[in-house]
DSSP file (Angstrom, degrees, kcal/mol; ACC not computed):
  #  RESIDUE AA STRUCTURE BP1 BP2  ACC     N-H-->O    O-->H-N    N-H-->O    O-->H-N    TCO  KAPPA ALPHA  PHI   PSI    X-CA   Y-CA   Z-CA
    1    1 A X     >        0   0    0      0, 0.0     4,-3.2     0, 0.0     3,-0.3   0.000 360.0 360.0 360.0 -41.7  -24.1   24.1    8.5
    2    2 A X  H  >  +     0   0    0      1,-0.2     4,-1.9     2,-0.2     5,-0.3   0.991 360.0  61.5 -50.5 -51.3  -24.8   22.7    5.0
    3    3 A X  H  > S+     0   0    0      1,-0.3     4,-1.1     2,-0.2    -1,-0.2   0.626 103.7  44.6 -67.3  -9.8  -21.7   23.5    3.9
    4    4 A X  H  > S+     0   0    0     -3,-0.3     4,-1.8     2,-0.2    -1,-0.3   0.894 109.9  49.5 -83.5 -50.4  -20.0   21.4    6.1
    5    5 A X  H  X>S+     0   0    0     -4,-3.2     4,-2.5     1,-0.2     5,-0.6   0.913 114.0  55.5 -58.2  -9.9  -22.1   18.1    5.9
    6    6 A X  H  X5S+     0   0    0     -4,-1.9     4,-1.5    -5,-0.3     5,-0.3   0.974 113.3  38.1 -78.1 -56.5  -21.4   18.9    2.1
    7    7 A X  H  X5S+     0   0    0     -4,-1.1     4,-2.7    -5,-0.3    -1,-0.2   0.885 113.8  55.5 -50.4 -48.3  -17.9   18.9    2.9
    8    8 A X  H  X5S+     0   0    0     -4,-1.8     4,-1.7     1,-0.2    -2,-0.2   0.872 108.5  52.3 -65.4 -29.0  -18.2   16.0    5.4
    9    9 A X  H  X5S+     0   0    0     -4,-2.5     4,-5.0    -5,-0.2    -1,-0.2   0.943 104.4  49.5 -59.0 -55.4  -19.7   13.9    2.7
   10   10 A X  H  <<S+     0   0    0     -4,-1.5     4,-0.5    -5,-0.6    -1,-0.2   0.995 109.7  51.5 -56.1 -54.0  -17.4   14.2    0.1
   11   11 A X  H  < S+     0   0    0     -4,-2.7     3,-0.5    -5,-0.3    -1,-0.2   0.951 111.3  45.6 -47.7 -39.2  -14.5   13.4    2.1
   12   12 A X  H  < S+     0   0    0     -4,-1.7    -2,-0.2    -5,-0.2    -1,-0.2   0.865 119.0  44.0 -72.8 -38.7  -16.1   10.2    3.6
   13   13 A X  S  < S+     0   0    0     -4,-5.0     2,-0.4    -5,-0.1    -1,-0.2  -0.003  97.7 102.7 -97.7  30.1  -17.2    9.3   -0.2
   14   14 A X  S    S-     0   0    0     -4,-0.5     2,-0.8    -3,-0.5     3,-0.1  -0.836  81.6-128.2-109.8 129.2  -13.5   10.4   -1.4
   15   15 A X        -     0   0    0     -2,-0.4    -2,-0.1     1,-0.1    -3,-0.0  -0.860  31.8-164.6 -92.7 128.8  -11.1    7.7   -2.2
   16   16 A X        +     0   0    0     -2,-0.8     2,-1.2    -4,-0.1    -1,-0.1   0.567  58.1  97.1-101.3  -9.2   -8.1    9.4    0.5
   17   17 A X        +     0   0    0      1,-0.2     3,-0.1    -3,-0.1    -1,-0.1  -0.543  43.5 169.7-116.4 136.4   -5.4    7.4   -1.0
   18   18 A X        -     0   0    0     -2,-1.2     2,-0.2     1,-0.3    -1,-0.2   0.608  56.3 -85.6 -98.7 -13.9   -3.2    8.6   -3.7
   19   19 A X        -     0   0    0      2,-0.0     2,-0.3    14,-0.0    -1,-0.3  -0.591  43.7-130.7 136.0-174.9   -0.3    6.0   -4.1
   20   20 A X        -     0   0    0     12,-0.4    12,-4.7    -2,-0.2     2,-0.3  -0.983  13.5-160.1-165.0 166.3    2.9    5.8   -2.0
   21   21 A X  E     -A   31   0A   0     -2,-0.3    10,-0.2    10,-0.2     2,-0.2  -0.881  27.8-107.3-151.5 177.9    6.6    5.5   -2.5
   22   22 A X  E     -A   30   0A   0      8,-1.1     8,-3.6    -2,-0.3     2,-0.4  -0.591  31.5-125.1-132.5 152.4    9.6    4.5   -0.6
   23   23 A X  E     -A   29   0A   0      6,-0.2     6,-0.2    -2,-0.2     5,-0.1  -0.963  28.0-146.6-117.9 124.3   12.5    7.7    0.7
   24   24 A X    >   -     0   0    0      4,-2.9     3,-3.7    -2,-0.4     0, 0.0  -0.311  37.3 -85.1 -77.9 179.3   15.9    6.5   -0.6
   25   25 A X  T 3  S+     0   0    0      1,-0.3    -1,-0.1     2,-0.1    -2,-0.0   0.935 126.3  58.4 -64.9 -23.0   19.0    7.5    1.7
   26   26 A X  T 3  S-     0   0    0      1,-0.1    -1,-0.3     2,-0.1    -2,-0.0   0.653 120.9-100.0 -78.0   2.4   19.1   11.1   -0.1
   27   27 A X  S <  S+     0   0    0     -3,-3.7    -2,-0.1     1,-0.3    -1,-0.1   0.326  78.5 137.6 125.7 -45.9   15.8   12.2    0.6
   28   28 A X        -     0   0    0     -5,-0.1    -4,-2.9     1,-0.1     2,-0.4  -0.231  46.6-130.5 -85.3 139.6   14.3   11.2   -3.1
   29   29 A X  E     -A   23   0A   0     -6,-0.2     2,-0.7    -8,-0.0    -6,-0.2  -0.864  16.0-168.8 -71.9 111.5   10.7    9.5   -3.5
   30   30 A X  E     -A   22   0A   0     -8,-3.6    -8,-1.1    -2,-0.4    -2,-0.0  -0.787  19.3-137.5-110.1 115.9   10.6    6.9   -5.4
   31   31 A X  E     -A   21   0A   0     -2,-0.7     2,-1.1   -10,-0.2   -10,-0.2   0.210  24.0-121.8 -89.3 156.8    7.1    6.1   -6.0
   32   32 A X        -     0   0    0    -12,-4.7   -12,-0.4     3,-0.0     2,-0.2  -0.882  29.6-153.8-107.1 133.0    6.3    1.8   -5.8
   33   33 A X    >>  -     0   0    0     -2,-1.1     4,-1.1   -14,-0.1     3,-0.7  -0.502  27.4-110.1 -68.3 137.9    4.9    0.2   -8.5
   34   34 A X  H >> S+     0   0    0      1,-0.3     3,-1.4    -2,-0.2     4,-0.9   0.955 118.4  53.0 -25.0 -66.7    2.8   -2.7   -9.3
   35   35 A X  H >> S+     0   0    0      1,-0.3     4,-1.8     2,-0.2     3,-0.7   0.839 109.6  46.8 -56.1 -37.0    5.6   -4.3  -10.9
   36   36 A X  H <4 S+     0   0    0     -3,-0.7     4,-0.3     1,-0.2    -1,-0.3   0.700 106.9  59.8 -97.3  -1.5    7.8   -3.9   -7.9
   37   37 A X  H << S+     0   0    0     -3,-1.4    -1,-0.2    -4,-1.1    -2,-0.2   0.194 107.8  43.9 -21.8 -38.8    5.0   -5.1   -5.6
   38   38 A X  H << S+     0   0    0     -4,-0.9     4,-0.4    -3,-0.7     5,-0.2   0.346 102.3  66.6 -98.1 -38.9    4.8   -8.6   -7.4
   39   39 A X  S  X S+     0   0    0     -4,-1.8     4,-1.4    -5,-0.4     3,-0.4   0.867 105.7  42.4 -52.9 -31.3    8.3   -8.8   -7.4
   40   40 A X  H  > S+     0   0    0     -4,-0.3     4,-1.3     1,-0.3     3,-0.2   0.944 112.3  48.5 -76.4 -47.9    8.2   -9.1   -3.6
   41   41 A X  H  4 S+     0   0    0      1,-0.2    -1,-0.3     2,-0.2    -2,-0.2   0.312 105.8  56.2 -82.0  14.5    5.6  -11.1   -3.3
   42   42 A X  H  > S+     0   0    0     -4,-0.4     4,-0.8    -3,-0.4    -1,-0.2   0.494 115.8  47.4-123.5 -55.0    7.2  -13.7   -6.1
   43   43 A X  H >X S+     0   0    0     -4,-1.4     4,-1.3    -3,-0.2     3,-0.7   0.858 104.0  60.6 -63.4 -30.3   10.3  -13.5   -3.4
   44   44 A X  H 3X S+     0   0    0     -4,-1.3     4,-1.0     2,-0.3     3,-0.3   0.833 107.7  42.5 -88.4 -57.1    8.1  -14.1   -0.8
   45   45 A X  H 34 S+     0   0    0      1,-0.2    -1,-0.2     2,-0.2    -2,-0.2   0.460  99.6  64.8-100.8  23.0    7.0  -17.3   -2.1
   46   46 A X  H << S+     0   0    0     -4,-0.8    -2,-0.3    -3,-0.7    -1,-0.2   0.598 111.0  38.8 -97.4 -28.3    9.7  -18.5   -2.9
   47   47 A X  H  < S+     0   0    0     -4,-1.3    -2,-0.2    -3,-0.3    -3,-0.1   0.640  87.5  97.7 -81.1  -6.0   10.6  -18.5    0.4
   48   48 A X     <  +     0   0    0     -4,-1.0     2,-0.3    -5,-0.1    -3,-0.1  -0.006  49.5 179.7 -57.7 143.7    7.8  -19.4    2.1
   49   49 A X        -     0   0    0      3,-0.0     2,-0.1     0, 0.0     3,-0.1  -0.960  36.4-102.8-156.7 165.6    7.3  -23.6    3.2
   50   50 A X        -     0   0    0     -2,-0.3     0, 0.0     1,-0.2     0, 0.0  -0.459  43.3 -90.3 -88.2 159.5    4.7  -24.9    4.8
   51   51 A X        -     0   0    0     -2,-0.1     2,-0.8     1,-0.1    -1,-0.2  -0.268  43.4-116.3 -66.6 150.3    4.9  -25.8    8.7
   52   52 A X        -     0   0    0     -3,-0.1    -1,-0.1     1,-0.1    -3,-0.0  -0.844  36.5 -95.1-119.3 164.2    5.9  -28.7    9.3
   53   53 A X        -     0   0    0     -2,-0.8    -1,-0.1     1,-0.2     0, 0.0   0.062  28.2-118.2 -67.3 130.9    3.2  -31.3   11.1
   54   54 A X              0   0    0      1,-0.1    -1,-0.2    -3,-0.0    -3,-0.0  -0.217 360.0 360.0 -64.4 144.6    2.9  -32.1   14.8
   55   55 A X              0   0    0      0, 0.0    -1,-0.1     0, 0.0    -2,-0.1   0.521 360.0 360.0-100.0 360.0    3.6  -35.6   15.0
C-alpha cells in the first residue's frame, strides 16, 4: 500500500512532459524548437489585424 501512494506521489509531483516534435512524410521526428516556435508566432503576427469596429 505504501508503495503505491509512494509511486502515486511521484508521478503527480513529476513534470510528465518531455518535449515534442513534428513526423515528417517518412516517418522521421523532428523534434520543435524554441526557435521554430517564435518563428510562428513572428508569422502569426504579422498576419494578425485587429477587428474592425461596429459602426
Amino acid at each position: 500500500m505504501q508503495a503505491t501512494e509512494n509511486l502515486m506521489t511521484a508521478v503527480l509531483n513529476s513534470n510528465p512532459f518531455q518535449g515534442a516534435a513534428l513526423l515528417d512524410e517518412h516517418g522521421r521526428e523532428i523534434p520543435i524548437t524554441e526557435e521554430m516556435i517564435v518563428h510562428a508566432c513572428d508569422e502569426l503576427m504579422k498576419q494578425w489585424h485587429f477587428p474592425r469596429q461596429a459602426a
